[in-house]
C-alpha positions in Angstrom: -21.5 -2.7 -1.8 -22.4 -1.4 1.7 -20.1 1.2 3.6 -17.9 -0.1 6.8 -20.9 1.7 8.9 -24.1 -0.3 7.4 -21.7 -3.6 8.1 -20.3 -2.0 11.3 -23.7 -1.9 12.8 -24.6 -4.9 11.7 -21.9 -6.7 13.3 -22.7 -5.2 16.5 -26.0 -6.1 16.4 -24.9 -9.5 16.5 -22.6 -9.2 18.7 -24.6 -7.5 21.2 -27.8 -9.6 21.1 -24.7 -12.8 22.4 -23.6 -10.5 24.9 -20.7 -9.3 23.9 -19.6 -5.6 24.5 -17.8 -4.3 21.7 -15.9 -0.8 20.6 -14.4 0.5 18.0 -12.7 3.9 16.9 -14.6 7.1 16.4 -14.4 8.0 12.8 -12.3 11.2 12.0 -11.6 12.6 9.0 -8.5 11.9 7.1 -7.4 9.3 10.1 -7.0 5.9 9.9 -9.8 4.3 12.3 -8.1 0.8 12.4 -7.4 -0.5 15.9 -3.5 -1.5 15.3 -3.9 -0.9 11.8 -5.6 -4.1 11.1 -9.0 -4.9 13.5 -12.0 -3.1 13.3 -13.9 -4.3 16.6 -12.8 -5.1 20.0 -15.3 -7.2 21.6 -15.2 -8.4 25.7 -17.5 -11.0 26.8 -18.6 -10.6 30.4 -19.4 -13.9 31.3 -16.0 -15.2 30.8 -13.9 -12.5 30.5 -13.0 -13.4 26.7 -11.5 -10.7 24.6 -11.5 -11.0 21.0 -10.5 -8.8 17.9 -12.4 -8.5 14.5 -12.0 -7.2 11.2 -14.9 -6.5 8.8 -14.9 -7.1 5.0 -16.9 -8.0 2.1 -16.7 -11.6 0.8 -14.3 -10.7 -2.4 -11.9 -9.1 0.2 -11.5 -11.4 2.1 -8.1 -13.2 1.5 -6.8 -9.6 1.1 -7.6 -9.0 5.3 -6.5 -12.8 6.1 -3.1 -11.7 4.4 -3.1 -8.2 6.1 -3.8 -9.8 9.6 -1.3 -12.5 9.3 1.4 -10.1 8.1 0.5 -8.2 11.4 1.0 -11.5 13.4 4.5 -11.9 11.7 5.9 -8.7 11.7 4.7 -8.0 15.6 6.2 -11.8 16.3 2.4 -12.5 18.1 1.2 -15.9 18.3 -2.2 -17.1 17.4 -2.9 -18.8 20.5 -2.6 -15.6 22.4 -5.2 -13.6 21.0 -9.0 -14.7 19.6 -9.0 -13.0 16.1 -12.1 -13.2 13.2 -12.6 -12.1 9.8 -16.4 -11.4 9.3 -16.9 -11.2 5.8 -20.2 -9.5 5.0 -22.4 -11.8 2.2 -24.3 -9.2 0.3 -26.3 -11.7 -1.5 -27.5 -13.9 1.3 -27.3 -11.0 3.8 -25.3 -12.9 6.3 -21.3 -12.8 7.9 -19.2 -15.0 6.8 -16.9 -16.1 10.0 -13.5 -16.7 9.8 -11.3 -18.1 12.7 -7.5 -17.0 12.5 
């Protein structure tokens, strides 16, 4: 299984080469680098001024993060219209993302 950096950096890659700006927390140790507790990635798109929140995963954790985020959404009483949120959950086996709208 790759580390949160390897898929980190890919994801920003990505994002990056479809012009997307994109930030995320500096790690520190024994701090909790999750933007809100749940999104890993902010990413802004200039063009049109889109902002949109991600959180990486692997593929078997994947309906853990769905459950995390929507938890998040309920407890925080924030509507899914408001906010563009993804799940990219990294495919070891065909080396790809895995793109979940929520």
């Amino acid at each position: 299984m790759p580390k949160e950096a390897v898929i980190r950096k890919k994801a920003v890659a990505i994002l990056t080469s479809a012009k997307w700006v994109s930030w995320y927390a500096p790690k520190v140790k024994f701090h909790e680098t999750d933007i809100f507790g749940v999104f890993d990635l902010i990413c802004w798109e200039k063009s049109s001024k889109n902002l949109k929140f991600i959180q990486l995963t692997t593929l078997p954790n994947l309906s853990s993060r769905r459950k995390k985020i929507q938890g998040f959404f309920k407890k925080n009483r924030i509507t899914k219209k408001s906010v563009e949120v993804e799940i990219w959950a990294w495919n070891s086996r065909q080396k790809n993302f895995k793109i979940e709208l929520i």
